[in-house]
N, C-alpha and C positions, 0 to 999 in steps of 0.2 A: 571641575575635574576635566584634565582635556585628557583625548586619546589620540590616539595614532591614526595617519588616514587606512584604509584600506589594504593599500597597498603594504602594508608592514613595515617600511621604511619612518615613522616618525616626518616626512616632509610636509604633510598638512594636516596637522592635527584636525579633531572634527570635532564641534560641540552644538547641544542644544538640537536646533532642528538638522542642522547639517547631516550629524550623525543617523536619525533617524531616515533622511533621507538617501543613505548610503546602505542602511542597513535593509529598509523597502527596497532598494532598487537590486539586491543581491537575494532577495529574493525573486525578485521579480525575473531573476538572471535564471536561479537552482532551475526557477517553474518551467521557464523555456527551455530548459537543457532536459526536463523529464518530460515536457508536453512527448520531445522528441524519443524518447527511451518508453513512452507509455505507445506511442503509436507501433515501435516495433514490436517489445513482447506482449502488447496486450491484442494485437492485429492477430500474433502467433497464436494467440491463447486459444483465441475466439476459433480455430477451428485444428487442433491440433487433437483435441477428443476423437474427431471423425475421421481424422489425417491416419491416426493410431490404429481406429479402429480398422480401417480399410486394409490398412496392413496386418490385422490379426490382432490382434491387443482384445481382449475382453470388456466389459463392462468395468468386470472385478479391478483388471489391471490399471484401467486406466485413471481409475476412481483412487487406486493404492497407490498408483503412481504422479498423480496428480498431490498424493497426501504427504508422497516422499523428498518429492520436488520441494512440497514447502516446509517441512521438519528441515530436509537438510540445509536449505536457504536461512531458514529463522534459527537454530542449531550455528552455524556460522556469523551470525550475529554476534553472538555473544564473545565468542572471541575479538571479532572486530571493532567491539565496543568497547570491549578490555583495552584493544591497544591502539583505540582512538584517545583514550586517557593518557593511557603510560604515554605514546611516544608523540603525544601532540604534533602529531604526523595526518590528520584528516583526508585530506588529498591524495595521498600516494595512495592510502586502504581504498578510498572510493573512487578514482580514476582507473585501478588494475580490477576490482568490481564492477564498474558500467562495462568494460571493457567484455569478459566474461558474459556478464550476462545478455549484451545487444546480438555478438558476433555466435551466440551460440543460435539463435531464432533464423536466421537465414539460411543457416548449414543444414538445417533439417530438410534443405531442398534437393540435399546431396545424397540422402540414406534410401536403404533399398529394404530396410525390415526394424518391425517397430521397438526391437530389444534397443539397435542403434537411437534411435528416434527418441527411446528413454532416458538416454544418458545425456543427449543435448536438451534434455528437455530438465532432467535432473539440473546441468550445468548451468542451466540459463535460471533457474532459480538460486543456486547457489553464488552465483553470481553477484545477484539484486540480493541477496543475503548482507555477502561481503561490503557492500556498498551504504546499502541502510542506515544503519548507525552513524559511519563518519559524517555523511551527505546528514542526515537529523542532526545530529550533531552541532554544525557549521551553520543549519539554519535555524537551531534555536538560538545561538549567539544574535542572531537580525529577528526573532521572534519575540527577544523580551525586549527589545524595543518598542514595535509596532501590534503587539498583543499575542500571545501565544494561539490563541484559535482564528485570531484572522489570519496568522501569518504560515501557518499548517494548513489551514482551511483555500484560501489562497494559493498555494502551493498543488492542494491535492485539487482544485478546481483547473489549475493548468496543466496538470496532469492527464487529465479527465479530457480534456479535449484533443489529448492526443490519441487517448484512450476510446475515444468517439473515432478521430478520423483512422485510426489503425484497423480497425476492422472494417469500415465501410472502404476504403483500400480495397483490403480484401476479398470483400463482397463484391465490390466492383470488378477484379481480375475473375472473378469466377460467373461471373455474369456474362463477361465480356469471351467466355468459354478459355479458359485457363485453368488447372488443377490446383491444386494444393502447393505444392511445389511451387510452382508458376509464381502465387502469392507470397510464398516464403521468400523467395528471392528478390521479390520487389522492394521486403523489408529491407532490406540491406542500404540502402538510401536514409529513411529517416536514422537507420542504428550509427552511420560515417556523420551524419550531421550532427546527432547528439556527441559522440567522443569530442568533435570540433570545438560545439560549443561548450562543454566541461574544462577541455584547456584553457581555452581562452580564459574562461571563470578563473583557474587556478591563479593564472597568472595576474587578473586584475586583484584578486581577493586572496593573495595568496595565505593571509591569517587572518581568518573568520574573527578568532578570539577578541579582535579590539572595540568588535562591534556589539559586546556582550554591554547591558546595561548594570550600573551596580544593583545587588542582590539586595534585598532588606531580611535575608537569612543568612544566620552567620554560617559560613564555611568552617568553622575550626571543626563542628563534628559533621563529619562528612557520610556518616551511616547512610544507608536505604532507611528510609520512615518504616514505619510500620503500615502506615496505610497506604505504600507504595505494594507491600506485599497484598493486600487483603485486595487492590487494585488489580494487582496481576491474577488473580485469584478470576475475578471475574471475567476479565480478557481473556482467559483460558476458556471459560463455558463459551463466551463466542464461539471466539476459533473451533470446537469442536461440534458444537451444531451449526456451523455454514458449508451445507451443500457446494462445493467448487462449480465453477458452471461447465466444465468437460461433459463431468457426469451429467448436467441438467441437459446441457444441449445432444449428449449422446440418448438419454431419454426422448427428447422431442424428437428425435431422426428416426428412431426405431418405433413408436407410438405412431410416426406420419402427421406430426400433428402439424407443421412446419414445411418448407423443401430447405434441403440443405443449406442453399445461396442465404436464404433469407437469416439463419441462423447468427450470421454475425450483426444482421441488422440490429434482433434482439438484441445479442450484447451492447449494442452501439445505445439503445435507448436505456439499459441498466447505467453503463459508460455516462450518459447526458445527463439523466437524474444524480450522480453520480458529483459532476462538475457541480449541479447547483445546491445541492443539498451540500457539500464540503463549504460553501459561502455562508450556507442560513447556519447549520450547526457551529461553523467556526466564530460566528457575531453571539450566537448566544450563548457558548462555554467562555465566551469572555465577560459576560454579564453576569453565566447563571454558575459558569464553573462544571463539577464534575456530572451534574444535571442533566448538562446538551448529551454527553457522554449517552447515560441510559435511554436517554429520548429518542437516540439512532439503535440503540440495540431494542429497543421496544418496537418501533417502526418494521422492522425485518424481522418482524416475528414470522406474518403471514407467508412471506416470499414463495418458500418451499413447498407449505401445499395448495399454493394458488399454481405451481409446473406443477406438478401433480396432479391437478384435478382436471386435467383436459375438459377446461373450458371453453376454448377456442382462442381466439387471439384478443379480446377483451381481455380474457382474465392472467395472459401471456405478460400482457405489455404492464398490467398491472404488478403483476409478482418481479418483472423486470425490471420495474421504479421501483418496489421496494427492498429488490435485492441488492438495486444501486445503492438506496439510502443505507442501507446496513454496509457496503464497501466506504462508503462515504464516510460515515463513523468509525470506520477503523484504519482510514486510513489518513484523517486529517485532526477531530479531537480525542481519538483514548491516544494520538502518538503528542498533543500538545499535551494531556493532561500528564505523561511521565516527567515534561520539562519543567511542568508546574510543583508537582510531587518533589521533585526530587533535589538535592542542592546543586549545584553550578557542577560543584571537582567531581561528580559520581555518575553526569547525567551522559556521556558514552558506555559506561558499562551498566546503565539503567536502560538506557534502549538497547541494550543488546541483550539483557535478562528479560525484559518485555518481550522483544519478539524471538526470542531461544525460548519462553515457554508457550509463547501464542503457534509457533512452526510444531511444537512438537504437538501440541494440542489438538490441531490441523490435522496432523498426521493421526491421531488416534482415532479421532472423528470419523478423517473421509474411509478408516478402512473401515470402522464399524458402519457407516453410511452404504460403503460398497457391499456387502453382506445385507445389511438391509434392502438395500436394490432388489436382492434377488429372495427375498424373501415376505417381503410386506413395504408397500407405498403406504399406507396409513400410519404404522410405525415409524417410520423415516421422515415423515411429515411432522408427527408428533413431535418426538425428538427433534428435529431442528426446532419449531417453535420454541418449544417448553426450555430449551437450550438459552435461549434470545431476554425469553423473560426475565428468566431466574438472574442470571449476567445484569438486567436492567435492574433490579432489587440490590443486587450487591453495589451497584454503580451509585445508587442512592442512596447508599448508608454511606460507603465513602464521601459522597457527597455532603452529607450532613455533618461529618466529623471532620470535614476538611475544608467547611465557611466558604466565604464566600470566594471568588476570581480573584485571581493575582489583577493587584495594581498594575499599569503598562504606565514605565517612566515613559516622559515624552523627549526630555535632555538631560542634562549633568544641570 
């Protein structure tokens, strides 16, 4: 069977290894266009809790507004997933989304009170909302190629190191006696580089679709499974026992357990375990299937009350690897295991139904989370845990009624 090259044009068709090496090397493209989109909003992330606070924002707020941010982001999904199907238009939904979401993380350098501070902080998740789906999308087409967990896994591993150097950035300008602001605006550099390099992508890749490998499921009934639901089912428990780290790191500022500066550093070692753990879990949801899945929700069980238990910075850096490993998991195999779940024609409005109820799930979480703040750390600890577990039990029955890992064609 030959296909089309890349370029959409039919002038060099690609077969066998060729194609896999087109379809490797686009993502190898997405990785670098997020390394650069993870160093601005995850630089922003990393001290936007404190940014907030200093300007007035609460515990309560920040923790509800951290939860709002990501309901409306993963809520927008689903639309964008919808009409990454219908209008087989990928590109245009995820270019006007990176767009949104990079250029809002710099602007906060511009606001004088934390309500404003809110709404870019809202946008910049709404943004990464918009963008989501089309961007999964376009990369599971090069994912059933070269394995769905390598090629997720992969992906959110070059992520991850931009997710590293964006906050040590930031550490760095406020080291180097610069404020918050100061930082924010620096971002504006990697947020111009990543738009750059997503054009350019479009233009070489301008139709992902030909790089899809053929399915050994029939398309004619194109339903959601059913254990695509019972899946979502347990990505919801995630989502709502995972502490955001605003909230963690505005606890460690106020406890004293930390100095501020150093706060992104933390992030930066969750970020690094983060990178490596998206490589190990993504080699073995291709061997073990929906398995690797539970194994990262079970890993981040501890996370939450190891920040909690002011141990000192042993037990800091600990609960910071395994809060990485639990971001790890949900951000490279439960997003390969919906490509796997689901058929070819349904899998944009399957990743936009995944994280439309993972956002809103978030959002329930962090407010009952933020309420627990002020009311009991041993509950809030509990709950996240007991959250992780249960998710990791549902992830295993899926597991078992859904056999073994998708086959990875290697050609036509």
């Amino acid at each position: 069977m030959a296909h089309k090259g890349p370029d959409g044009r039919g002038s060099s068709p690609l077969t066998g290894a060729a194609i896999v090496a087109a379809a490797f090397q686009f993502v190898l493209l997405l990785g670098a266009a997020d390394l650069l989109a993870d160093a601005t909003y995850e630089g922003g992330r990393s001290v936007v809790g404190p940014f907030l606070g200093a300007l007035g924002a609460s515990a309560a707020a920040v923790s509800v507004l951290s939860g709002l941010g990501e309901m409306a982001g993963h809520v927008l999904r689903l639309a964008s997933g919808y009409l990454s199907d219908r209008t087989q238009r990928p590109w245009a939904i995820a270019l006007w989304g990176y767009a949104l979401n990079l250029l809002s993380v710099p602007a906060l350098a511009l606001v004088g009170h934390w309500q404003t501070g809110a709404v870019l902080v809202v946008a910049e998740r709404a943004g990464r909302g918009i963008r989501a789906p089309a961007r999964d999308l376009m990369l599971s087409h090069a994912a059933s190629r070269v394995g769905f967990g390598w090629a997720f896994g992969l992906h959110e591993a070059l992520d991850q190191i931009g997710a590293v150097s964006g906050p040590l950035l930031v550490s760095l300008v406020l080291y180097l006696g610069g404020d918050y602001r100061d930082a924010f605006a620096t971002l504006l550099l990697p947020a111009l580089a990543c738009l750059s390099l997503m054009f350019v992508a479009s233009l070489r890749y301008p139709r992902t679709a030909v790089l899809e490998a053929p399915s050994p499921v029939s398309e004619a009934d194109a339903r959601l499974p059913r254990l695509f639901w019972l899946y979502l089912a347990g990505s919801a428990l995630v989502a709502a026992g995972y502490a955001d780290f605003p909230l963690l790191a505005l606890h460690l500022e106020r406890q004293g357990e930390v100095a501020a500066s150093w706060l992104p550093a933390i992030y930066a070692v969750a970020m690094g375990v983060d990178a490596l753990a998206a490589l190990a879990l993504g080699r073995l949801f291709d061997r073990l299937g929906l398995a690797a899945v539970a194994l990262g929700a079970a890993l981040s069980a501890p996370a939450v009350p190891l920040f909690l238990a002011g141990g000192g910075p042993p037990l800091l850096v600990l609960g910071a690897a395994l809060w990485g490993t639990g971001i790890a998991a949900q951000e490279s195999v439960m997003r390969a295991a919906v490509a796997a779940l689901v058929p070819r024609a349904r899998r944009g409005s399957a990743f936009g139904l995944f994280n439309s109820a993972y956002g809103v799930s978030w959002f329930a979480g962090s407010a009952l989370l933020g309420v627990l703040y002020g009311l009991s750390l041993p509950a809030l600890a509990a709950l996240c845990a007991a959250a992780q577990v249960l998710a990791a039990l549902v992830f295993l029955g899926v597991s078992r009624r859904a056999g073994p890992a998708p086959a990875v064609p290697v050609g036509d």
